[in-house]
C-alpha positions, 0 to 999 in steps of 0.5 A, a space after each residue: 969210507 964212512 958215511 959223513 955224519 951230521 947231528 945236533 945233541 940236546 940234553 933234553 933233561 937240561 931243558 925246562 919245557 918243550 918250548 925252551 927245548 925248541 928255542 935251543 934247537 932252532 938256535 942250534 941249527 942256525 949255526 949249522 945253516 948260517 956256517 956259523 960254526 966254532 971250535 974250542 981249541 987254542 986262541 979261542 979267548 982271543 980277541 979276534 975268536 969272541 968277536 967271531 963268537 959274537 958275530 956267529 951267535 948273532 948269526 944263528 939267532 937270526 937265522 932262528 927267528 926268521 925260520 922258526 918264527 918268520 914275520 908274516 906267521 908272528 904277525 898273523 898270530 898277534 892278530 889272532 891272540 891276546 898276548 905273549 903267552 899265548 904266542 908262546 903256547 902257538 909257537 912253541 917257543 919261551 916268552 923270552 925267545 920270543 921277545 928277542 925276535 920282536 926286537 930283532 924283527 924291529 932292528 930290520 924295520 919291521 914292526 908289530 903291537 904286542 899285547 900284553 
């Protein structure tokens, strides 16, 4: 019996940066943890399959902000740095990625002053 083989495949030339590249791969792994996982195959603009599309991605995209920038860590960091480029060269991680988290960390409740 062959081994089970599990893998996410980036095309690296596609991303811009290293920073771009690590926003696709948390998003990526996301889906793998959160189970959130969807095949192309009939049906898969059906109603009910985008709504699942929806849900998973918004999955997944939770999923990568909590890991790859949980809040305890972007709040000692906006503590510690002037703003939003420098947060992205400390995380690793585009500007716009790290916009969406700060939004969805206030969709939880959660908020924080950015300077810009």
């Amino acid at each position: 019996m062959l081994a089970e083989c599990k893998m996410i495949v980036v095309d690296k030339q596609a991303m811009a940066s290293d920073a771009e590249e690590n926003a696709v791969l948390a998003e990526e792994i996301g889906h793998y943890e959160t189970h959130s996982l969807y095949v192309l195959e009939p049906g898969y603009n059906s109603r009910i399959a985008r709504n699942n599309r929806i849900k998973y991605e918004a999955r997944a995209k939770s999923w990568s902000y909590k890991n790859r920038m949980p809040f305890e860590e972007l709040q000692e960091a906006v503590n510690k740095y002037c703003g939003l480029s420098e947060l992205s060269e400390y995380f690793c991680l585009p500007i716009d990625f790290i916009h969406r988290a700060i939004e969805y960390y206030k969709t939880q409740g959660l908020f924080l002053k950015i300077p810009e």
